[in-house]
N, C-alpha and C positions, 0 to 999 in steps of 0.2 A: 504494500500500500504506500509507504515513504517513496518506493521509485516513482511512483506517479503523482505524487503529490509535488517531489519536489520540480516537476512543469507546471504547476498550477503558475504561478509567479508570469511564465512565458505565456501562457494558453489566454492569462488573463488580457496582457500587453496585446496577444492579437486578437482579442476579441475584441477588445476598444480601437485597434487601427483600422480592421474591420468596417464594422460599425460605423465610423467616422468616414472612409471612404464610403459607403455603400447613402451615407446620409449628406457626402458631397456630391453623389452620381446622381441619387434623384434629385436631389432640390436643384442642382443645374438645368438637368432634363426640363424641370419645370418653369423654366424660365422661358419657353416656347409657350406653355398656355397662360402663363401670368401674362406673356407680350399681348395675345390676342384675346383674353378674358379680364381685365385689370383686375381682378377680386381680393389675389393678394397682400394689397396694399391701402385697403382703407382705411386700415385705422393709423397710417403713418407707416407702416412697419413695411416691408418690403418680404414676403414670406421665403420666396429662393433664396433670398440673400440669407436671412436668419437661418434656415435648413440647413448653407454650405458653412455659417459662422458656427454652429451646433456641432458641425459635424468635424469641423477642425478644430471645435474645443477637444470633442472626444479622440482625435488621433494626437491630438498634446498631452492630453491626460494618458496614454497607451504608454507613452514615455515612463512614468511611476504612477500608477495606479494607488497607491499605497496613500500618496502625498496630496493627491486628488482625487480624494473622495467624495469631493461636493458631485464631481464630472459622473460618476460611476454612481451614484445616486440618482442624478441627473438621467443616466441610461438607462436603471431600473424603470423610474417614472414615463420615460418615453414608451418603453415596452409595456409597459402595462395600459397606458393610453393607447397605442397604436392594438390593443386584443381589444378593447373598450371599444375602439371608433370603429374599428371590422363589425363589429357582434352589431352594433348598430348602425352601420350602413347595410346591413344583412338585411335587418327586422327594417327598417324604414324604407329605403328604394332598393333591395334585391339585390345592392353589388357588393361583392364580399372579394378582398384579393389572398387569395389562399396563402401566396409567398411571402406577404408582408404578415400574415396571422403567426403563421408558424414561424418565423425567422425572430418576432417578438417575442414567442415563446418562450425558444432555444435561448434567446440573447439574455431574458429576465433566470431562467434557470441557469445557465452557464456562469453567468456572474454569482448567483446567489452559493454557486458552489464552489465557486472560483475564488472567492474573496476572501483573504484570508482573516482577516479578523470581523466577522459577519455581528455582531452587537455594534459595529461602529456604525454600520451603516444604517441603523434605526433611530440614530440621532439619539442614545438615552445620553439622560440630563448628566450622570455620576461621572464618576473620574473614570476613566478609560486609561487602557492600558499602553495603546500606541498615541507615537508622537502627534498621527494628526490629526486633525482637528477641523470641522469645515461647519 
């Protein structure tokens, strides 16, 4: 079990570089329907542009995961929204995308087993054991 634990460290790094590419390929991509649909931008915000800054937070954070835990919290949240907004684009207008469902899955458990000090990342109030702190 130690031989495979101790890649956890690596497995985690590329799950976040990952992640961070695959969240600069789409929100790029989508800068073709933001040009001919403006929707992404009403309330000031530019949504491609935040999806590709998202997503090169998370391949900065792949660098130490350990030390950027806000990021790595940040990806749990996204995974668990991105199962949220499938289930209900399903039940509301009928379009479900299978590979973003399951990829949020994989990404929310991989981290959840990957991470090595897993009470860090629930934010409790007390004293913790690792240096960081987010």
């Amino acid at each position: 079990m130690s031989s495979i634990a101790k890649w956890n460290p690596l497995a985690l790094k590329i799950l976040l570089w990952v992640m961070g590419v695959l969240l600069v390929v789409g929100s790029a991509a989508s800068f073709v329907g933001d040009a001919v649909f403006n929707f992404g931008s009403g309330a000031g915000v530019t949504a491609p542009v935040a999806g590709i800054a998202f997503g090169a937070g998370m391949m900065i954070a792949g660098f130490d995961p350990i030390g950027n835990i806000s990021w790595v919290r940040a990806l749990v949240v996204y995974a668990i929204l991105e199962i949220v907004y499938q289930i209900f684009t399903q039940i509301t207008i009928g379009r479900f995308d299978i590979v973003a469902f399951v990829i949020a899955i994989l990404v929310a458990v991989l981290v959840l087993v990957l991470y090595p000090n897993k009470p860090a990342l629930w934010m409790q109030t007390g004293g913790t054991t690792s240096g960081a702190r987010a």
